[in-house]
C-alpha positions, 0 to 999 in steps of 0.5 A: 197336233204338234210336230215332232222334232223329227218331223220338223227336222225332216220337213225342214230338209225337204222346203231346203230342197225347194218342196213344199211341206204340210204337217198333219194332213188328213181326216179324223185319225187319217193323217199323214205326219208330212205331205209332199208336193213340188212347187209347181204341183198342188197335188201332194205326192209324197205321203211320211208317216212318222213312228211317233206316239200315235203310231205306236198307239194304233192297236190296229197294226192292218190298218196303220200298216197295210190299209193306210199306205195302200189307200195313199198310194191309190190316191197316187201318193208315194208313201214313206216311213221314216223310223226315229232310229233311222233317222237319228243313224243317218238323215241323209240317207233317208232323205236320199232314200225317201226323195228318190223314191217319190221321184221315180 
């Protein structure tokens, strides 16, 4: 699958800040848009889901919504997620929002 812009710009901003990035990570229809770990981990973290097109296109809203993070968190992730509007009004912020999330 091909990165967003958005998904690119953010995973861009987070190798700046010394983490390690990978797109697409996940089976089937289970992925997760950005997974997140630091340098000195091989365990990703940090899980962004994205509101691209297959977000949208997910008929079934329990699952992308509630059944998706909830199975990332129980595999001790941090979940995100970033909307396109949000970030275009200010990366910063959510970057902020997001970096501080999955460091406490």
């Amino acid at each position: 699958t091909e990165m967003s812009v958005v998904a690119e710009q953010i995973a861009d901003e987070l190798r700046q800040r010394g983490y390690v990035v990978e797109p697409d990570v996940g089976q089937s229809h289970f992925r997760c848009n950005l997974a997140v770990c630091r340098p000195d981990s091989e365990e990703y973290e940090l899980g962004i889901i994205l509101d691209g097109a297959d977000y949208y296109q997910q008929r079934d809203l329990l699952e992308r919504d509630l059944m998706k993070p909830r199975l990332l968190r129980a595999f001790g992730w941090q979940v995100a997620v970033v909307l396109t509007k949000d970030w275009i009004a200010d990366c910063d912020a959510v970057l902020t929002e997001q970096l501080e999330h999955a460091e406490s």
